[in-house]
C-alpha positions as a Markdown table, in Angstrom:
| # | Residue | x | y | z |
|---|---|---|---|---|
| 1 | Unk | -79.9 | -56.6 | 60.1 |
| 2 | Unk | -83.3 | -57.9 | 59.1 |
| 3 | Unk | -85.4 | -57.4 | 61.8 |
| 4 | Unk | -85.7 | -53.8 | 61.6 |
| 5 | Unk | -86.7 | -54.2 | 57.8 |
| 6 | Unk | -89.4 | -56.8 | 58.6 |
| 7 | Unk | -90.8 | -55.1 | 62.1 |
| 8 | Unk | -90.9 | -51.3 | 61.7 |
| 9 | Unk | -93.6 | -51.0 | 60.1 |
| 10 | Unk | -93.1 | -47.4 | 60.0 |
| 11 | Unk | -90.7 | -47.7 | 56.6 |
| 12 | Unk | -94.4 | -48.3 | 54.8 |
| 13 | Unk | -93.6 | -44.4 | 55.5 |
| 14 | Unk | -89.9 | -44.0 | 53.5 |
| 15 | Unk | -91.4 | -43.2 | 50.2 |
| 16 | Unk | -93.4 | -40.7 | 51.3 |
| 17 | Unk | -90.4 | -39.0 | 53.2 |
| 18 | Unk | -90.7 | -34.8 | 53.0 |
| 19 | Unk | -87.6 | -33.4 | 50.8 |
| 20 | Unk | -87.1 | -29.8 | 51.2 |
| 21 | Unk | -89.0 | -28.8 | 47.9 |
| 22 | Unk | -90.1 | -25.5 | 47.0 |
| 23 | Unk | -89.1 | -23.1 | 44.5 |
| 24 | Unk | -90.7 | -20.5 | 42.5 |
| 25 | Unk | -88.2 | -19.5 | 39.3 |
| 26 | Unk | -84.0 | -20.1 | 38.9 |
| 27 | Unk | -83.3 | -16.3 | 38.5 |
| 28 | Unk | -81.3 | -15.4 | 41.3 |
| 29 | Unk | -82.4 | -12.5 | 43.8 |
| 30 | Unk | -81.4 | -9.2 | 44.1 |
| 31 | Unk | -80.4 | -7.9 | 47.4 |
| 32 | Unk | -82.7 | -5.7 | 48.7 |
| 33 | Unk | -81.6 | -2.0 | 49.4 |
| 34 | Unk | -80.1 | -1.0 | 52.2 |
| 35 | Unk | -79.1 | -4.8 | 53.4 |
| 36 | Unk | -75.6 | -5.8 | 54.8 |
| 37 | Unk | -73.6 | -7.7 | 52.0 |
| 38 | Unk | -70.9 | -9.4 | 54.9 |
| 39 | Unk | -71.6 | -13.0 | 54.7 |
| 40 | Unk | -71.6 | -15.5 | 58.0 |
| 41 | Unk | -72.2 | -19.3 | 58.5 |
| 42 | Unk | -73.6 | -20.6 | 61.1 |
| 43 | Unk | -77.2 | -22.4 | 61.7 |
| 44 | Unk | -80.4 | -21.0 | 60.9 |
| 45 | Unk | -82.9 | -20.2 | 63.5 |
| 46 | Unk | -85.6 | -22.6 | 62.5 |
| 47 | Unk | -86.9 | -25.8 | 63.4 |
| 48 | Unk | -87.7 | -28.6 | 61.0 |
| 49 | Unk | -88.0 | -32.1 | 60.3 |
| 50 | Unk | -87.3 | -34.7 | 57.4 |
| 51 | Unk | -85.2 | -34.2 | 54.4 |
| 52 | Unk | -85.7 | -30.6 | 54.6 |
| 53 | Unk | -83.7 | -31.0 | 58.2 |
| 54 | Unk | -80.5 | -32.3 | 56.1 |
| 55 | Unk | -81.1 | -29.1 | 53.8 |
| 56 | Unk | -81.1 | -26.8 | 56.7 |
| 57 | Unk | -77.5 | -28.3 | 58.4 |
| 58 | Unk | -76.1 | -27.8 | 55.6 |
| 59 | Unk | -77.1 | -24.2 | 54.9 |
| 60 | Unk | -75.3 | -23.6 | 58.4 |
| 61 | Unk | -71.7 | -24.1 | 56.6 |
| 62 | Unk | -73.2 | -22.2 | 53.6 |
| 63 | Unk | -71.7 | -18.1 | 53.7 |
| 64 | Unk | -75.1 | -16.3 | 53.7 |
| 65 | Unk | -75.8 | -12.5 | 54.0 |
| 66 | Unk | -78.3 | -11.2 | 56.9 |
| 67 | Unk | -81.0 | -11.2 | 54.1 |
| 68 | Unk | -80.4 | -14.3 | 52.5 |
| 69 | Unk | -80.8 | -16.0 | 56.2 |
| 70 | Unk | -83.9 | -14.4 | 57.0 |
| 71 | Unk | -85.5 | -15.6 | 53.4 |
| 72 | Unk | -84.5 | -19.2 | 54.1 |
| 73 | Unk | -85.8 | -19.4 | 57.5 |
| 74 | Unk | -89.1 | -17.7 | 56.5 |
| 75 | Unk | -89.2 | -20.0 | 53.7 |
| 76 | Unk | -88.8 | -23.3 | 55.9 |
| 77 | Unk | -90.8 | -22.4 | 58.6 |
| 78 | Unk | -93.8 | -21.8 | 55.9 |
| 79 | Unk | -92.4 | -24.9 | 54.2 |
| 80 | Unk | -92.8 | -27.1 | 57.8 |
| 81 | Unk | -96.0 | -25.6 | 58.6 |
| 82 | Unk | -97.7 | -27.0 | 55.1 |
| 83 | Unk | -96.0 | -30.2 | 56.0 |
| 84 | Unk | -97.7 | -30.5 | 59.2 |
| 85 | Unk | -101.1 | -32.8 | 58.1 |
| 86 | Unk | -98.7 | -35.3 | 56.5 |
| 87 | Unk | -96.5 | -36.1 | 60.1 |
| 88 | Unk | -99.8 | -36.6 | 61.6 |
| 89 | Unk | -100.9 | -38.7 | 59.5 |
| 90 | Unk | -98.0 | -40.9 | 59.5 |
| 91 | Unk | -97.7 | -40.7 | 63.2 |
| 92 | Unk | -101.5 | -42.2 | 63.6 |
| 93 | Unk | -100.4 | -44.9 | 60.7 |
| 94 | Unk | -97.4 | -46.3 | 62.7 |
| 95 | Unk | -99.2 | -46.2 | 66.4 |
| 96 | Unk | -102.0 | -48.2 | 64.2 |
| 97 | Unk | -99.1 | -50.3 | 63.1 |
| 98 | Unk | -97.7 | -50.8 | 65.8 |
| 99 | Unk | -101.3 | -52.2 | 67.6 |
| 100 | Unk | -101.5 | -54.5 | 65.1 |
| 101 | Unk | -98.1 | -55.5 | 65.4 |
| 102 | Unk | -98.5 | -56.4 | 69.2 |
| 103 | Unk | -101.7 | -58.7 | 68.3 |
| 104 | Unk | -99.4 | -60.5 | 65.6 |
| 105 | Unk | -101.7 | -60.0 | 62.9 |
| 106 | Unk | -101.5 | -57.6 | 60.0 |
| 107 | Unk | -104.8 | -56.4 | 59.0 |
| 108 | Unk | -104.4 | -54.9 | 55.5 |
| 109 | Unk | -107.7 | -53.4 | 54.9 |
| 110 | Unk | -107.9 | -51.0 | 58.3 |
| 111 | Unk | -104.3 | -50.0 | 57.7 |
| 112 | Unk | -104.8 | -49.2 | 54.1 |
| 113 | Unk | -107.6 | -45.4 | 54.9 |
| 114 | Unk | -104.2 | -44.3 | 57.0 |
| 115 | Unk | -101.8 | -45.0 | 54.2 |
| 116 | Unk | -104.2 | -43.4 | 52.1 |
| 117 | Unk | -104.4 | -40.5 | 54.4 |
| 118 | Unk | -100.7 | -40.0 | 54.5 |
| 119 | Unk | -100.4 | -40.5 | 50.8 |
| 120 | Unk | -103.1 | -37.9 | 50.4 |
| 121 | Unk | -102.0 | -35.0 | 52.9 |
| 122 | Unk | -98.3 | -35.5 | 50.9 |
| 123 | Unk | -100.2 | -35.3 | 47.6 |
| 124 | Unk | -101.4 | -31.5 | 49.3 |
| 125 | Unk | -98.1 | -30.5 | 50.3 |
| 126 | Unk | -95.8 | -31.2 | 47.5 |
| 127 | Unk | -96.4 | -28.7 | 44.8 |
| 128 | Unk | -95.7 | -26.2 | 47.4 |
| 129 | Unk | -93.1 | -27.7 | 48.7 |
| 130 | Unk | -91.9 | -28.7 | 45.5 |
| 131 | Unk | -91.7 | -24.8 | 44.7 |
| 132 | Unk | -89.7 | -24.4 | 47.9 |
| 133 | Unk | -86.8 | -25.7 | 46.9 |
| 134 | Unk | -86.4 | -23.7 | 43.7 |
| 135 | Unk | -87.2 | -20.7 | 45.4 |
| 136 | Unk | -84.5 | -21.2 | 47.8 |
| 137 | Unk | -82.3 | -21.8 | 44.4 |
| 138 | Unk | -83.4 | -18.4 | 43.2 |
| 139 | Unk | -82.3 | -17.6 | 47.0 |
| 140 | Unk | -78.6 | -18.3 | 46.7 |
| 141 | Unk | -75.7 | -17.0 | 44.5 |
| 142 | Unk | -74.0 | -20.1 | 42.3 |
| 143 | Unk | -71.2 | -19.8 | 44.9 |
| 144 | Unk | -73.6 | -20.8 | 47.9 |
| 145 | Unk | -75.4 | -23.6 | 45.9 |
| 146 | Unk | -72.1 | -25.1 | 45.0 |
| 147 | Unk | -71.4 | -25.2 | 49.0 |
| 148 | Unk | -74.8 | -26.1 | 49.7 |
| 149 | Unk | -74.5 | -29.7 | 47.0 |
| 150 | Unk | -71.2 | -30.2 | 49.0 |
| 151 | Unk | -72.2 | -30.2 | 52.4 |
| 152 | Unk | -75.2 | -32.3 | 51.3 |
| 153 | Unk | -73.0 | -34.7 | 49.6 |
| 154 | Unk | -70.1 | -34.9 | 52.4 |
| 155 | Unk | -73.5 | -35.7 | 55.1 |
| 156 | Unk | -74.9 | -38.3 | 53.0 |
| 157 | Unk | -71.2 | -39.5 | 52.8 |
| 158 | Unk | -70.6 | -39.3 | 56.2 |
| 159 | Unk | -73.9 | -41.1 | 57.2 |
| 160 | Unk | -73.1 | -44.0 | 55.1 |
| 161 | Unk | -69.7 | -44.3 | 56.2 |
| 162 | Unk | -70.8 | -44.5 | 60.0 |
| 163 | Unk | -73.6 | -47.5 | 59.0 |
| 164 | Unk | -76.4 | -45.8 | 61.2 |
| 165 | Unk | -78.3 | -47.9 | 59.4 |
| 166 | Unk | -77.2 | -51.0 | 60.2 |
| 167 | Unk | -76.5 | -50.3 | 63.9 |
| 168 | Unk | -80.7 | -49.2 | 64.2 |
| 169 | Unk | -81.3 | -52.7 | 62.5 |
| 170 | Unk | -79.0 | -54.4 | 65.1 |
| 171 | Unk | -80.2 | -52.6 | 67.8 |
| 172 | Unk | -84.1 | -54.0 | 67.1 |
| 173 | Unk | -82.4 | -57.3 | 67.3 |
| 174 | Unk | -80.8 | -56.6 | 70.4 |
| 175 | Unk | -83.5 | -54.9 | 72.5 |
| 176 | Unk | -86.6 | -58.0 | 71.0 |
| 177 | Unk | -83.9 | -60.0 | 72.1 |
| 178 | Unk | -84.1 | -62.4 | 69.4 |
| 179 | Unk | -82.6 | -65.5 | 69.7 |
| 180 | Unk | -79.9 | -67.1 | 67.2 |
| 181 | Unk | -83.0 | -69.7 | 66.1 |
| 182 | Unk | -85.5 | -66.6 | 65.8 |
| 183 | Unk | -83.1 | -64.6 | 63.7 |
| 184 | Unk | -82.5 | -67.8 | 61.2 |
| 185 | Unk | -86.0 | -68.0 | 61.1 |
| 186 | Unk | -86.0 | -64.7 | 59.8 |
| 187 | Unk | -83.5 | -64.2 | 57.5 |
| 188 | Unk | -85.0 | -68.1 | 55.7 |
| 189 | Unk | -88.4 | -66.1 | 55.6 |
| 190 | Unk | -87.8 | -62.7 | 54.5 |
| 191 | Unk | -85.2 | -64.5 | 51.8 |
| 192 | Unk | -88.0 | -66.2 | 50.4 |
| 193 | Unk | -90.0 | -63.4 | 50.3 |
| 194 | Unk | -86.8 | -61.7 | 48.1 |
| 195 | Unk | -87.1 | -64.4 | 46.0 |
| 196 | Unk | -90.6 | -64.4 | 45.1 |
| 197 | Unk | -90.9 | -60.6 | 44.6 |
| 198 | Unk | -87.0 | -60.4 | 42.4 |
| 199 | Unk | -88.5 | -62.4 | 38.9 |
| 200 | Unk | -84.8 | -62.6 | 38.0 |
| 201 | Unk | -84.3 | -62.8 | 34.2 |
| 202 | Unk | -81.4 | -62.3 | 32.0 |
| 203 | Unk | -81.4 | -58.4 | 32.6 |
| 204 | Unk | -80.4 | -59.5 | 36.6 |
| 205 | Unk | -77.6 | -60.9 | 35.4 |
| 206 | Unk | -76.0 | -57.8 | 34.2 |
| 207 | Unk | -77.2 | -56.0 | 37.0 |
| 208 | Unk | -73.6 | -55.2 | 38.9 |
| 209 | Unk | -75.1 | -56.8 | 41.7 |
| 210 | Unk | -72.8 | -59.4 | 43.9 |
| 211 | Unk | -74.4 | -63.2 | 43.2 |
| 212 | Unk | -75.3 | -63.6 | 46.8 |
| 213 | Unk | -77.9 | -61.0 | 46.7 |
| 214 | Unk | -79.0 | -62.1 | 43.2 |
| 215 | Unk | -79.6 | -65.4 | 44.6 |
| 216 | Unk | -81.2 | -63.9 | 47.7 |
| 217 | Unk | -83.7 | -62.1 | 46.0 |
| 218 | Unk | -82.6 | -58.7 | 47.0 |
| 219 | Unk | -82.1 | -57.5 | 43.6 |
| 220 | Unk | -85.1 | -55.2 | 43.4 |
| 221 | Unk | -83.9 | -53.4 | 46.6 |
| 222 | Unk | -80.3 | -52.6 | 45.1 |
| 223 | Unk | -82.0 | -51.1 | 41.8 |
| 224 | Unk | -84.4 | -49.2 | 43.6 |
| 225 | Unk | -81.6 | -47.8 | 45.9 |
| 226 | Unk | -79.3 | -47.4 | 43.1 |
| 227 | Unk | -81.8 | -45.2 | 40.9 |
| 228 | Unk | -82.8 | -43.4 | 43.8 |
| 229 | Unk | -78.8 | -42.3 | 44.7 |
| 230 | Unk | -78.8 | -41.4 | 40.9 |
| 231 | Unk | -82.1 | -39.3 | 40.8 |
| 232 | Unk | -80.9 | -37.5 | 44.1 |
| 233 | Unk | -77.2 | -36.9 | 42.6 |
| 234 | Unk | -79.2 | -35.5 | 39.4 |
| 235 | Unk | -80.8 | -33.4 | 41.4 |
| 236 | Unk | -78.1 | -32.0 | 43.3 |
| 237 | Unk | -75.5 | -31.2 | 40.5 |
| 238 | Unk | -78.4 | -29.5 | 38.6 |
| 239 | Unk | -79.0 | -27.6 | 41.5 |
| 240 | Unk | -75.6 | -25.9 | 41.3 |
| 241 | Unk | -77.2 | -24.5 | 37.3 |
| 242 | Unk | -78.2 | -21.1 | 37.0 |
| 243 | Unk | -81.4 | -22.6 | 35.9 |
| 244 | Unk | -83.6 | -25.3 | 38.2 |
| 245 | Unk | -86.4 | -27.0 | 37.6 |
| 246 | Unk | -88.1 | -29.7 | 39.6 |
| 247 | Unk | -90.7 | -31.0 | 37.2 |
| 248 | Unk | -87.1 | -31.3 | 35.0 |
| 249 | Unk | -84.7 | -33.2 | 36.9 |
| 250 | Unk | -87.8 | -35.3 | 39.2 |
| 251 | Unk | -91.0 | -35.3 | 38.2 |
| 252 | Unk | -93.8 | -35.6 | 40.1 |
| 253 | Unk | -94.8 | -38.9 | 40.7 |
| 254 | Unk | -97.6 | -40.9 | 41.6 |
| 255 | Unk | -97.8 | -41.0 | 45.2 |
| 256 | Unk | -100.5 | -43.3 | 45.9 |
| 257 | Unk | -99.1 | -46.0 | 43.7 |
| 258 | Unk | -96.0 | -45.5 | 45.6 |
| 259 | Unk | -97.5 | -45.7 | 48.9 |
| 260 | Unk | -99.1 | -49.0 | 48.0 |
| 261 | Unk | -96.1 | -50.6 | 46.5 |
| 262 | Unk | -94.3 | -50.1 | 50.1 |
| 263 | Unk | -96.7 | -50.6 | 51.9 |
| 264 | Unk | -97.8 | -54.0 | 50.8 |
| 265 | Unk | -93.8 | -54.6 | 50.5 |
| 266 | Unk | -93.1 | -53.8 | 54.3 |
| 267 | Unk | -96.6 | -55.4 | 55.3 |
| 268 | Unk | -95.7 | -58.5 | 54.0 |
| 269 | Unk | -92.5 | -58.9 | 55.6 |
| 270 | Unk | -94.2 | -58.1 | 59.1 |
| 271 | Unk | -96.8 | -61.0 | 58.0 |
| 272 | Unk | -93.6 | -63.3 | 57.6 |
| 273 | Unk | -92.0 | -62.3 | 60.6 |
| 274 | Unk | -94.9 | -62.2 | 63.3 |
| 275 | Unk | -95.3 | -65.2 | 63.8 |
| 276 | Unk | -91.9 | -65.9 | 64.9 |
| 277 | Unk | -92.1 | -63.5 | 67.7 |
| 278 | Unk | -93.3 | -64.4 | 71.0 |
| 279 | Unk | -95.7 | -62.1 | 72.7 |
| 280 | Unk | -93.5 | -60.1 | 74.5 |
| 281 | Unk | -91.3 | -59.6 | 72.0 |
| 282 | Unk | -94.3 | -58.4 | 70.0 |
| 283 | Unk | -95.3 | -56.0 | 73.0 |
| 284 | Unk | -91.9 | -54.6 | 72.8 |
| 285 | Unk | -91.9 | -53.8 | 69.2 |
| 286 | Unk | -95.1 | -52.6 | 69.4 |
| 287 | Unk | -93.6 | -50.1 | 72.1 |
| 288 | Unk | -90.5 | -49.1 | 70.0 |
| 289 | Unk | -92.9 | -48.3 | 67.0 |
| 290 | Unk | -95.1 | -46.1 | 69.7 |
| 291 | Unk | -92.2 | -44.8 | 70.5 |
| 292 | Unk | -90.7 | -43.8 | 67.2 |
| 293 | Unk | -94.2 | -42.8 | 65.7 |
| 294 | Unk | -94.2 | -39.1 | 67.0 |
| 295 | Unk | -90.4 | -38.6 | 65.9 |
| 296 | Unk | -90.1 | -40.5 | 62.4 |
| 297 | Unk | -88.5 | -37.3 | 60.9 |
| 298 | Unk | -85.7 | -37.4 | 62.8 |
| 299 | Unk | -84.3 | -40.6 | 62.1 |
């Protein structure tokens, strides 16, 4: 459960994950002359990663007429295109990661021009992809963005039901092969590190959150999470409005504070954890991050 959290260094990368933004104005668009009205499912004819990859599965149970499909696809594919410079950048910050990880020591100060990097080439691409996702709101009828919230919420359903999470975490301890000592060691260190980071106060104890991961410091985790879920359920039902705006229901925010309040979070758990590894174990998470780096969208 922990080691993934503490080794994968590429999660310094989850706040900077790509949502399928764009969007121009909320008035809806008129069909164009001459254009079939019959609507169809089925997927669209485009290739994308990220968030925006969730967006596009779910258009595929979303009635669309021949025109509507050929918008949206024209629009992600210009959409993936500007989003381009930020999966290399986060590709080269993992495979540095991951180096470091196999020499067991973090070194902060030549990771942090690559976080900056990413943090930068996402700074780029967001107004426009940003505008992306109103435009495809201006795209669909109330009807199809009513279907498209619900096929969005019964994935994110679905992929919490099936604890995908959990089983990737369980898998990194299975393949490093940790050992029931090793993964005690872990769970003491990276509890600590809760602790230190959770400044509980009188406010925590109204929180909703069970005592057990009060008193394990995890508190900050399960706020984030929770105003996270809210702000993305915002989001959605607004969506479904037959006006949308972005800067409205999520404003823009500062992505290089963001970038260096995870990573310094996930660094310091891979400083905790480290040292508990034993070289090889080190050389193999090193070679599951090498691995991962070039396909981080797609998990």
């Amino acid at each position: 459960m922990f080691s993934r959290r503490a080794l994968s260094g590429s999660l310094i990368l989850a706040a900077l994950a790509l949502p399928f933004a764009a969007g121009c104005s909320g008035a809806a668009v008129e069909q164009p002359a001459g254009t079939t009205s019959e609507l169809s499912t089925g997927p669209l004819s485009v290739t994308v990663h990220g968030r925006a990859k969730a967006v596009v599965d779910a258009l595929a149970q979303v009635p669309l007429r021949t025109d509507q499909r050929t918008a949206i696809e024209q629009l992600a594919t210009d959409t993936e295109a500007k989003s381009a410079p930020v999966r290399t950048a986060r590709e080269q910050l993992v495979l540095a990661v991951a180096d470091q990880v196999q020499t067991g020591t973090i070194d902060r100060a030549a990771l942090q021009p690559k976080i900056d990097a990413v943090a930068t080439a996402w700074e780029a691409a967001r107004p426009a992809e940003r505008a992306a996702f109103e435009r495809l709101h201006a795209i669909l009828s109330a009807d199809q963005r009513a279907a498209l919230v619900t096929a969005l919420q019964a994935k994110t359903d679905a992929h919490a039901g099936h604890g995908e999470h959990m089983q990737r975490m369980q898998k990194w301890v299975s393949d490093l092969s940790l050992t029931p000592d090793q993964q005690d060691q872990i769970r003491a260190k990276l509890a600590d590190k809760w602790r230190q980071r959770a400044a509980l106060d009188a406010t925590a104890a109204g929180s909703g959150a069970d005592s057990a991961q009060v008193a394990g410091g995890q508190l900050q985790g399960i706020l984030r999470h929770r105003a996270m879920h809210a702000q993305q359920q915002k989001m959605l039902e607004a969506f479904k409005g037959d006006a949308f705006s972005m800067d409205a229901v999520a404003p823009p925010q500062d992505v290089h504070a963001g970038a260096r309040e995870m990573s310094g979070r996930m660094l310091e758990m891979a400083e905790a954890v480290l040292p508990i590894l034993t070289p090889e174990q080190r050389t193999l998470a090193a070679a599951k991050l090498r691995e991962r780096a070039a396909r981080f969208d797609e998990e």
